[in-house]
N, C-alpha and C positions, 0 to 999 in steps of 0.2 A: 300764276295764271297759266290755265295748258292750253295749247295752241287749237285749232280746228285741227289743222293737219296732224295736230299727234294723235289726237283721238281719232281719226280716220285711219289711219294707219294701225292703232291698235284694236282697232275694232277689223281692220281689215285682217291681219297678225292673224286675230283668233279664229277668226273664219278658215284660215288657212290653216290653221292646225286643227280646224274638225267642232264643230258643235252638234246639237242637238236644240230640233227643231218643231213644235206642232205642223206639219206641212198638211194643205188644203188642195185638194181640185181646182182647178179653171178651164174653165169647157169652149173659152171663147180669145181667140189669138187679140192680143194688141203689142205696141211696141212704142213707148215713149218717147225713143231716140227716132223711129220710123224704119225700122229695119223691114224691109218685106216681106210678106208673110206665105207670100207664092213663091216666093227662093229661099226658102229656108223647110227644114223638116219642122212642123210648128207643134207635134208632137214631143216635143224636145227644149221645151221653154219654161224657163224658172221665173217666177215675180216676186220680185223680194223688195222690202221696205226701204231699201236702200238704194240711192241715186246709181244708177249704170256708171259703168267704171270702163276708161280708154285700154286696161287690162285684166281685169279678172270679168271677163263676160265669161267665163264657162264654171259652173259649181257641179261638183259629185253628189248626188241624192244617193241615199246608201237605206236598207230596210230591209230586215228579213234575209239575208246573204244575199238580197240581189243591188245592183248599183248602176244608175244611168247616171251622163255628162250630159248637165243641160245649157243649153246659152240663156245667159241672164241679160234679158233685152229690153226687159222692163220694168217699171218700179210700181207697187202696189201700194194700195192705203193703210200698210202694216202686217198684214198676213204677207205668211211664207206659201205661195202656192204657186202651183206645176202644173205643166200641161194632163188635161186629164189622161191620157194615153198614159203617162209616163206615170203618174198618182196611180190608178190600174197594176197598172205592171209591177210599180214596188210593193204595194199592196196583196195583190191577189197571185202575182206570176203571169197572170194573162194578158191578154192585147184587151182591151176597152172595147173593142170592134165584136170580138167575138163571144167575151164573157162581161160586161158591164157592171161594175159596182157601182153603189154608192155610198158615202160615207164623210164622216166630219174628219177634222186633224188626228192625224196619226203621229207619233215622235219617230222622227227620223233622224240622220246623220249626214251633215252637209259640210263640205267644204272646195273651198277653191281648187281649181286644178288649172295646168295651162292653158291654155287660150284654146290653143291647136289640139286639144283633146276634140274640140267642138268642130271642127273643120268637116267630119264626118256628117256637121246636120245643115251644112252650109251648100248650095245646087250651084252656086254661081263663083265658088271657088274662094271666095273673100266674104266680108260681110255686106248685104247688099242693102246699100239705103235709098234710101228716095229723097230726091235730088230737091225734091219741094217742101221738105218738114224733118227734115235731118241736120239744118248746115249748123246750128247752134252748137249738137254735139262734136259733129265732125271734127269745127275749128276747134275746141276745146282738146281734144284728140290730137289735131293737125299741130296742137302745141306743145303736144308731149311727141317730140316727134320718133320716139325711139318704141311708143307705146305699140301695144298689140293692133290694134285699131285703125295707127295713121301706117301702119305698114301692110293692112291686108283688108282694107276698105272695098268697096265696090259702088258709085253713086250708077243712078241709073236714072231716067228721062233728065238728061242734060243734054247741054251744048255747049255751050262757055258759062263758066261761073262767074260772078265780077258782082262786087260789095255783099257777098254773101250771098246772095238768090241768081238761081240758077237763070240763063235764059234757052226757051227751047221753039222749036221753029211751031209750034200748035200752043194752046193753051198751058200754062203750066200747069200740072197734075191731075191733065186731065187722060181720061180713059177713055171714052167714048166705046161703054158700055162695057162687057166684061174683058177683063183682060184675060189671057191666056194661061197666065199664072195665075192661077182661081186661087184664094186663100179656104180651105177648108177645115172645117171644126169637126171633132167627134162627138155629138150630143149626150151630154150625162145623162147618166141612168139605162139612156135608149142604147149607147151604143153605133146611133145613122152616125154616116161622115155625111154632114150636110153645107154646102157651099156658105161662108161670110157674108152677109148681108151687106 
């Protein structure tokens, strides 16, 4: 009988030595773990099938001779798909903003890269979660203490943490109207950058 963990591990293995991938578009930012999306470059995000990981959050998309490092921050219903910016860019060579494609899965070549490749799409210096829809992962994280995650975390609307949910002196998670850190989308096809809903 093979364990869970072997098979994660070798499914991890192979990612790390490189595969090929149908990779899809996604024109609209989410984060499973709750990473936020107004501190982060959101141009720059992988969704892959598989659950977020406390160390391999950053994969190589590679296509065409061109190659971005993306943060893998969320998990998909099975497609391999990328921020549309970065799907653009391996694609065509251009920014989505100024010349817009559109198109189904392309094969590309993906694999894991250090953490800290990603650090470049990170505003807040660590990874930044939200203090109200994050602690599940965090602690899971918090348990691999050596992992990439429990060492360059970022929680944000907190104040003390105590049995897993944060306490904060206003409502927890709440915004009271837009926040400052706008999460914005580049619309497929069009090309607009238009503010997250």
């Amino acid at each position: 009988m093979v364990s869970f963990k072997a098979v994660v591990a070798a499914g991890l293995a192979t990612l790390a030595a490189g595969e090929s991938q149908g990779i899809t578009p996604h024109d609209k930012y989410s984060s499973s773990v709750g990473v936020l999306g107004g501190k982060i470059n959101t141009n720059r995000v992988a969704y892959w099938p598989m659950s977020v990981d406390c160390n391999n959050i950053c994969v190589r998309v590679s296509h065409a001779g061109r190659s971005v490092d993306l943060l893998r921050i969320d998990q998909s219903g099975g497609a391999y798909d990328i921020s549309y910016g970065a799907y653009n860019f391996l694609v065509s060579g251009k920014s989505a903003t100024e010349n817009p494609i559109t198109g189904g899965a392309v094969n590309m070549d993906i694999s894991n890269v250090p953490a800290d490749n990603c650090l470049q799409h990170l505003k807040a210096g660590g990874l930044p979660l939200s203090a109200s829809n994050s602690m599940n992962f965090l602690s899971s994280c918090l348990g691999q203490a050596n992992s990439w995650v429990a060492r360059n975390y970022r929680l944000f609307n907190i104040q003390d943490p105590t049995r897993n949910q944060p306490k904060c002196p206003h409502a927890l998670g709440s915004t009271n109207g837009r926040l400052p850190d706008t999460v914005f989308n580049i619309e497929y096809g069009t090309g607009k950058v238009v503010p997250a809903p």
